[in-house]
C-alpha positions as CSV (number, residue, x, y, z in Angstrom):
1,X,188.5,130.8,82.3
2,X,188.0,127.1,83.4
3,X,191.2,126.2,82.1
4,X,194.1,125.0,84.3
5,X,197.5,124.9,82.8
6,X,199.2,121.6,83.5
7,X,202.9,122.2,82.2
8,X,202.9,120.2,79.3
9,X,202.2,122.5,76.2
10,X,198.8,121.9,75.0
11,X,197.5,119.6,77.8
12,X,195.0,121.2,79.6
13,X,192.2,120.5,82.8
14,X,189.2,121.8,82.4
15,X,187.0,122.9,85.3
16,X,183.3,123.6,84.6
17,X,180.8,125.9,86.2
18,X,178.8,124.2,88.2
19,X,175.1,125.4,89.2
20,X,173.9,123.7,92.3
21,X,170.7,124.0,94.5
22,X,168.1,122.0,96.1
23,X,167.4,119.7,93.1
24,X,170.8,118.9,91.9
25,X,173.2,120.5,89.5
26,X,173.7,121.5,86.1
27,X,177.0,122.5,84.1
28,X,177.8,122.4,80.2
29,X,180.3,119.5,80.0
30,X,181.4,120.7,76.4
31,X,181.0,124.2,75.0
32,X,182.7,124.4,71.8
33,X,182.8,128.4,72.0
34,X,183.8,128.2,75.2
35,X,186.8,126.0,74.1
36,X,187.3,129.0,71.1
37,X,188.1,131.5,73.1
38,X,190.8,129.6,75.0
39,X,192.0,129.3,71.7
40,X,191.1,125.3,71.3
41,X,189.6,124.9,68.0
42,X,189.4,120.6,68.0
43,X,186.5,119.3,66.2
44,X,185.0,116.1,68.0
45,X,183.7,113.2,65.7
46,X,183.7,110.1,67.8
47,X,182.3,110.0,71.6
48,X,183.7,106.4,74.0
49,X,182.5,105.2,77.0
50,X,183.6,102.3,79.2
51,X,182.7,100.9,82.6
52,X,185.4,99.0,84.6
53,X,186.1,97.8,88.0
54,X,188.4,98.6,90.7
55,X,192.4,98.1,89.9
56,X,191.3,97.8,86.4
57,X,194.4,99.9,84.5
58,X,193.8,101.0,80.7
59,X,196.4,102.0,78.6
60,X,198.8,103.5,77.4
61,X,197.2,104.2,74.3
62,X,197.5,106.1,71.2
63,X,196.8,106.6,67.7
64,X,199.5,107.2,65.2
65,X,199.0,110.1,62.7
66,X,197.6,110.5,60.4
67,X,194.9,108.7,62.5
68,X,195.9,110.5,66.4
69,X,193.9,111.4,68.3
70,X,192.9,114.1,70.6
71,X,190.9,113.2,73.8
72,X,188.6,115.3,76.2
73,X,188.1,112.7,79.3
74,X,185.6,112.8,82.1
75,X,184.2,110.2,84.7
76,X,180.2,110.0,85.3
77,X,180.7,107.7,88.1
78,X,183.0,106.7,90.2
79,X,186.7,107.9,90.1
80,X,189.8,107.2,88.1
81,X,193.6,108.3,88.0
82,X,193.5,109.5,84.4
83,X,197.7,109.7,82.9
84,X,198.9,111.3,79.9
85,X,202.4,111.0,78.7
86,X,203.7,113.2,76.6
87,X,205.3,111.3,73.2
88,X,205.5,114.3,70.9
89,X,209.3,114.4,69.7
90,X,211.1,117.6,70.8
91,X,208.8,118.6,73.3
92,X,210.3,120.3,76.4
93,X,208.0,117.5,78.1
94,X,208.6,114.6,75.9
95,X,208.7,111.4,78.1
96,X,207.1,112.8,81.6
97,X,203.7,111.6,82.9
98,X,200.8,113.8,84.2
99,X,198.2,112.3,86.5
100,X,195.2,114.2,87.9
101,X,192.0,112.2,89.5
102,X,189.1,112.8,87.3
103,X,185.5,111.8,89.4
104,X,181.8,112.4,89.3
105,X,181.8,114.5,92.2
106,X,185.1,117.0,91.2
107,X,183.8,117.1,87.3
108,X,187.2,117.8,86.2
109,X,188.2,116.9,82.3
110,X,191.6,116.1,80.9
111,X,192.3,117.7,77.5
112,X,194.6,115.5,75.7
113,X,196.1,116.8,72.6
114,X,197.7,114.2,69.6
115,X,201.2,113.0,70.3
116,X,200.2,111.7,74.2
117,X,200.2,108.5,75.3
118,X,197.0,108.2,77.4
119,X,195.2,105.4,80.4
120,X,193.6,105.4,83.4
121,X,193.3,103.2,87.0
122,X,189.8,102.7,88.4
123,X,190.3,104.0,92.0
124,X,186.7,103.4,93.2
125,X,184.8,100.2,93.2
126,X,183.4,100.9,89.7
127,X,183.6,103.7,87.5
128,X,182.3,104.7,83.7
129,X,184.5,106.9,81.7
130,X,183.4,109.5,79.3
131,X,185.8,111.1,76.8
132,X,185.5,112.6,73.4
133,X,188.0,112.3,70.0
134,X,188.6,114.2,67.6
135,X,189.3,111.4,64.6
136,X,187.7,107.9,64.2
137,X,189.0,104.7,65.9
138,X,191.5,103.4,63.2
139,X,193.2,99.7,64.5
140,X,195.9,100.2,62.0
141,X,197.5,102.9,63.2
142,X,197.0,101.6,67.5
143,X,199.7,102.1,69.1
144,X,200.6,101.5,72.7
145,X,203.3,101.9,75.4
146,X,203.7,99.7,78.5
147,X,201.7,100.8,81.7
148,X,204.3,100.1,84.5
149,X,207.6,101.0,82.1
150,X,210.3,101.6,84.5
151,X,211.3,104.7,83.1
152,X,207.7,106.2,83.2
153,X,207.3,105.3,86.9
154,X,203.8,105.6,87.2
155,X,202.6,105.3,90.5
156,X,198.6,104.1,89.3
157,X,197.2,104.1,92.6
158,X,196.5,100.8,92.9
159,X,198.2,98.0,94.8
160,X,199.9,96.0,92.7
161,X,198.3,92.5,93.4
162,X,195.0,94.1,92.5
163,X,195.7,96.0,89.3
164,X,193.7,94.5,86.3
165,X,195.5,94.8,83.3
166,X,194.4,93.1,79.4
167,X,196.6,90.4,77.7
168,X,196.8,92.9,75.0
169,X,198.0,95.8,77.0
170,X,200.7,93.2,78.9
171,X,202.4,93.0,75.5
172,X,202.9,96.9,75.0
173,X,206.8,98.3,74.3
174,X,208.4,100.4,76.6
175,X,208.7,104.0,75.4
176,X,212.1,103.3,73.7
177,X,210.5,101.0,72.0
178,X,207.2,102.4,70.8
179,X,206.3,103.3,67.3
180,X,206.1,107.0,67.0
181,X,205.7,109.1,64.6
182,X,205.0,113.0,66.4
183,X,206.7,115.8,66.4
184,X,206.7,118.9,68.6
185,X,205.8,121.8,67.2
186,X,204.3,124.4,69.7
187,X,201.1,123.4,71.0
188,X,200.6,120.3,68.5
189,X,201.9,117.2,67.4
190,X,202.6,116.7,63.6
191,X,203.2,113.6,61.7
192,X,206.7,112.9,60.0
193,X,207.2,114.2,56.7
């Protein structure tokens, strides 16, 4: 299976098959009975796409329920450092950070599940990010953490007198801070009662 386990219950990176020859390639960048048998049954409603520079840094971002969102993230140009923090309450993860380089040329895909905090850095000169959700953009329910919260220690792979980062995402709590409303409970992320 093109699945890669990334320690973090429910947080997968997807590797396609890719068919190469003289003219090019081809691969199926979403499969949804492919996604079946690995057992993922997520429903995707809304498809995003943004193009940003280099040292641009996005995030950390999330929904809260009933609004979350899960996320299936891929680059078509360029390359980006693509982090997921894991915010689900009771997880055996809950506050670490996982970073894999999603690019055009390695194809790779980050399945985010509800209840993780998610960005990205732009490591090449431009790049446009791809990723598909399974619930409709909702502002209400935005929530966000603070990209370079000390305790999170993410190292975004970009010098910091180049890294780009919005007014808005400036003003972000610190993961003690956040609003949060998931809970751990195996693979998913449930709202409070």
């Amino acid at each position: 299976m093109p699945f890669n386990e990334t320690g973090f219950p429910g947080l997968f990176v997807f590797e396609p098959i890719v068919f190469e020859d003289s003219r090019g390639y081809f691969y199926e960048s979403y499969n949804e009975q492919t996604y079946h048998k690995h057992g993922i049954n997520t429903r995707f409603v809304q498809d995003n796409q943004s193009s940003s520079s280099f040292g641009v840094i996005r995030g950390l971002h999330y929904q809260l329920q009933p609004y979350a969102q899960t996320k299936l993230v891929r680059v078509l140009s360029g390359s980006i450092l693509d982090v997921a923090v894991d915010i689900r309450k009771g997880s055996p993860t809950y506050g670490e950070v996982y970073a894999v380089e999603l690019s055009a040329a390695n194809k790779k895909q980050l399945y985010i599940p509800a209840g993780f905090a998610h960005g990205f850095s732009v490591l090449s000169e431009r790049a446009e990010v791809f990723y598909k959700c399974d619930a409709f953009y909702n502002k209400e329910s935005e929530g966000g953490i603070l990209y370079n919260d000390p305790a999170l220690n993410i190292d975004w792979k970009v010098p910091v007198d180049k890294a780009i980062v919005s007014e808005k995402d400036i003003k972000l709590p610190v993961l003690a801070d956040c609003k949060n409303n998931f809970v751990f409970q195996g693979n998913h992320a449930y709202g409070k009662a």
